[in-house]
TILUM-341252 format. One record per residue (C-alpha): residue in one letter; x, y, z. Coordinates in steps of 0.2 Angstrom, whole numbers, padded with zeros to 4 digits, always signed. Example, Ala and Ser with C-alpha at 12.3 -4.5 7.8 and 13.67 -1.06 7.14 Angstrom:
BEGIN
A+0062-0022+0039S+0068-0005+0036
This chain:
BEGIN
X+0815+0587+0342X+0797+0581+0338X+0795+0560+0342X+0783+0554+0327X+0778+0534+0326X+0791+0530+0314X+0801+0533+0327X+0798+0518+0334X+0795+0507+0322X+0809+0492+0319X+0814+0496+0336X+0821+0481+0347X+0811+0479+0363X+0826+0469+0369X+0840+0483+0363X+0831+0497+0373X+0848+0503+0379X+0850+0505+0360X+0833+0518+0357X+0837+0535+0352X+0840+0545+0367X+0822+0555+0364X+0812+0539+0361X+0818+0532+0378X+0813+0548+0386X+0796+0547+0380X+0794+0528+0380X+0799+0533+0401X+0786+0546+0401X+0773+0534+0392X+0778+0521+0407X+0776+0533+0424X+0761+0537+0417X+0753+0521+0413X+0760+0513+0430X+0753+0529+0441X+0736+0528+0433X+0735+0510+0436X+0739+0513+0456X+0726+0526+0456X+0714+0515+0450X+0719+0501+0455X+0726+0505+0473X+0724+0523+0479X+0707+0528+0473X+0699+0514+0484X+0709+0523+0499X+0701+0542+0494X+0683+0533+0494X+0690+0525+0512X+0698+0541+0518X+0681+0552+0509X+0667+0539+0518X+0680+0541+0536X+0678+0560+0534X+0657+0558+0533X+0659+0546+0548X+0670+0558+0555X+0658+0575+0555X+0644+0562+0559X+0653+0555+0577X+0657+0575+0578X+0636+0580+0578X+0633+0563+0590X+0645+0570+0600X+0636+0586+0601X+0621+0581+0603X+0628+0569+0617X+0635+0582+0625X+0619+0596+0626X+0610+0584+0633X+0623+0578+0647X+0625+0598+0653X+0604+0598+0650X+0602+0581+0659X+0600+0587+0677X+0586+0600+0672X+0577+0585+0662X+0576+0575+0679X+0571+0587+0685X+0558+0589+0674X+0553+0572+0675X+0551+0571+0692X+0538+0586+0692X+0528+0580+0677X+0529+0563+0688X+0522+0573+0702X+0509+0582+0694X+0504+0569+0685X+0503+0556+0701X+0492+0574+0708X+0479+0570+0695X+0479+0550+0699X+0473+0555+0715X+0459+0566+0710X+0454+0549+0700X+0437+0540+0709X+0438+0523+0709X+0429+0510+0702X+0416+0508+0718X+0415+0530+0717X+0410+0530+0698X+0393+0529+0700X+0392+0542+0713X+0401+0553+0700X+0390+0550+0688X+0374+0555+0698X+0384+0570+0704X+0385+0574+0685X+0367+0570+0681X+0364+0582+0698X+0372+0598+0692X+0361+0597+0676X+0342+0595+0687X+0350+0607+0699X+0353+0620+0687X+0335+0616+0679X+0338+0607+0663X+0332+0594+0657X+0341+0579+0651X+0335+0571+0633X+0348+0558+0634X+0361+0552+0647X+0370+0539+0640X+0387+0532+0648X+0398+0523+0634X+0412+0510+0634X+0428+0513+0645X+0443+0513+0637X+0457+0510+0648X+0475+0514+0646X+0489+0508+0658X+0488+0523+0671X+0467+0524+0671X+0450+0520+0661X+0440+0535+0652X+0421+0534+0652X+0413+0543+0639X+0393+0547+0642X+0383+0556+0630X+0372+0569+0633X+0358+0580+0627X+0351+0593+0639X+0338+0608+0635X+0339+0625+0645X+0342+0640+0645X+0357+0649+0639X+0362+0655+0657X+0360+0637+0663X+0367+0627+0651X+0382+0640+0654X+0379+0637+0673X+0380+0617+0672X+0396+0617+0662X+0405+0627+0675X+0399+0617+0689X+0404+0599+0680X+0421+0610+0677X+0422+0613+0698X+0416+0596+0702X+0430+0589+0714X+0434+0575+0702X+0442+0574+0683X+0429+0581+0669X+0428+0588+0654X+0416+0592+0640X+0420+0588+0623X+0411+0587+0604X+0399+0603+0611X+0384+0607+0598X+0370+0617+0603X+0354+0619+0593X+0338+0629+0595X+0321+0617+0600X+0303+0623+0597X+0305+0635+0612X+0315+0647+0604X+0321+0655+0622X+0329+0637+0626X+0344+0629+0620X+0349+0611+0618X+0366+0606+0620X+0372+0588+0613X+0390+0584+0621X+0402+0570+0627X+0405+0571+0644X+0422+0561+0649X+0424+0556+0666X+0442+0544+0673X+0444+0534+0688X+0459+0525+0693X+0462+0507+0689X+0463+0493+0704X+0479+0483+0705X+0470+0467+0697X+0465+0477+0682X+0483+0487+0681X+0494+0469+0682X+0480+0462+0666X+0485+0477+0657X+0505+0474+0661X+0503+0456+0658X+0493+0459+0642X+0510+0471+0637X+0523+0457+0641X+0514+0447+0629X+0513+0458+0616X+0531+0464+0618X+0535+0444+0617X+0524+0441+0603X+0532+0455+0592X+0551+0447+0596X+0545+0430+0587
């Protein structure tokens, strides 16, 4: 039997034990479904959007984890690691001259150029920069020569017993067209002495303090 509105019209709200037997079933009906969408909204869908956001929490904690634990089974070879960079790298400190050897450095540099007969245009030793560990020198050179010993210098700065390299490397033909002149930076490091390191820690402290405020 088909419930229409005029079913439940001049219906007594307080005689509901009275109501046709179809217009209490769907009156019930009508109620569930007003009271369980209520509790949805009202009361379980905040818990799916707890219980959703736990589950995103969840499979996050689950790639820490794995993350956590690769590098736990890989942490012995790291140290390992470490300590040989560590050593290599305290191998190169000592190959470092130090702040009383630089000038024999440089005239060791300036040698290999007049030993391999080219003449020097420019020789011109810049600012250090210094980082915690040491301080680079750049010098600026121009040298004319010929090809073999311009290729004969730069193998001997290469061999010299201490740290240089050659860098920003341009080479251009002069007048003479069986020379060549070559413009580069040279960049020589020497190790800092304990007053110069415990500046360049105490200049870090302050920093690191400055940036907390």
């Amino acid at each position: 039997m088909a419930v229409t509105l005029d079913d439940f019209k001049n219906l007594d709200p307080k005689d509901a034990g009275n109501w046709p037997l179809v217009v209490q079933l769907t009156s019930a009906v009508v109620l569930v479904a007003v009271v369980v969408a209520a509790g949805v909204f009202y009361f379980w869908q905040p818990q799916f959007d707890e219980l959703d956001a736990g589950v995103q929490q969840e499979e996050q904690l689950k790639q820490q984890y794995l993350e956590k634990k690769k590098k736990s089974i890989n942490l012995e070879a790291y140290r390992q690691q470490l300590l040989e960079i560590q050593q290599a790298f305290g191998a190169l400190l000592k190959q470092l001259p130090n702040k009383s050897e630089m000038e024999t450095l440089l005239t060791e540099i300036n040698q290999a150029g007049v030993g391999r007969g080219l003449m020097f245009e420019l020789f011109k030793p810049g600012s250090e920069v210094k980082t915690a560990e040491f301080a680079e020198m750049p010098i600026n050179i121009k040298v004319t020569g010929s090809y073999h010993d311009l290729s004969a210098f730069v193998s001997d700065v290469a061999q010299l017993s201490r740290i240089v390299t050659l860098s920003d490397i341009k080479l251009s033909v002069p007048k003479d067209p069986s020379l060549l002149s070559m413009e580069a930076t040279v960049k020589t490091y020497r190790a800092l002495d304990e007053a110069e390191q415990q500046a360049i820690r105490q200049a870090e402290i302050e920093a690191r303090k400055k940036n907390r405020q």
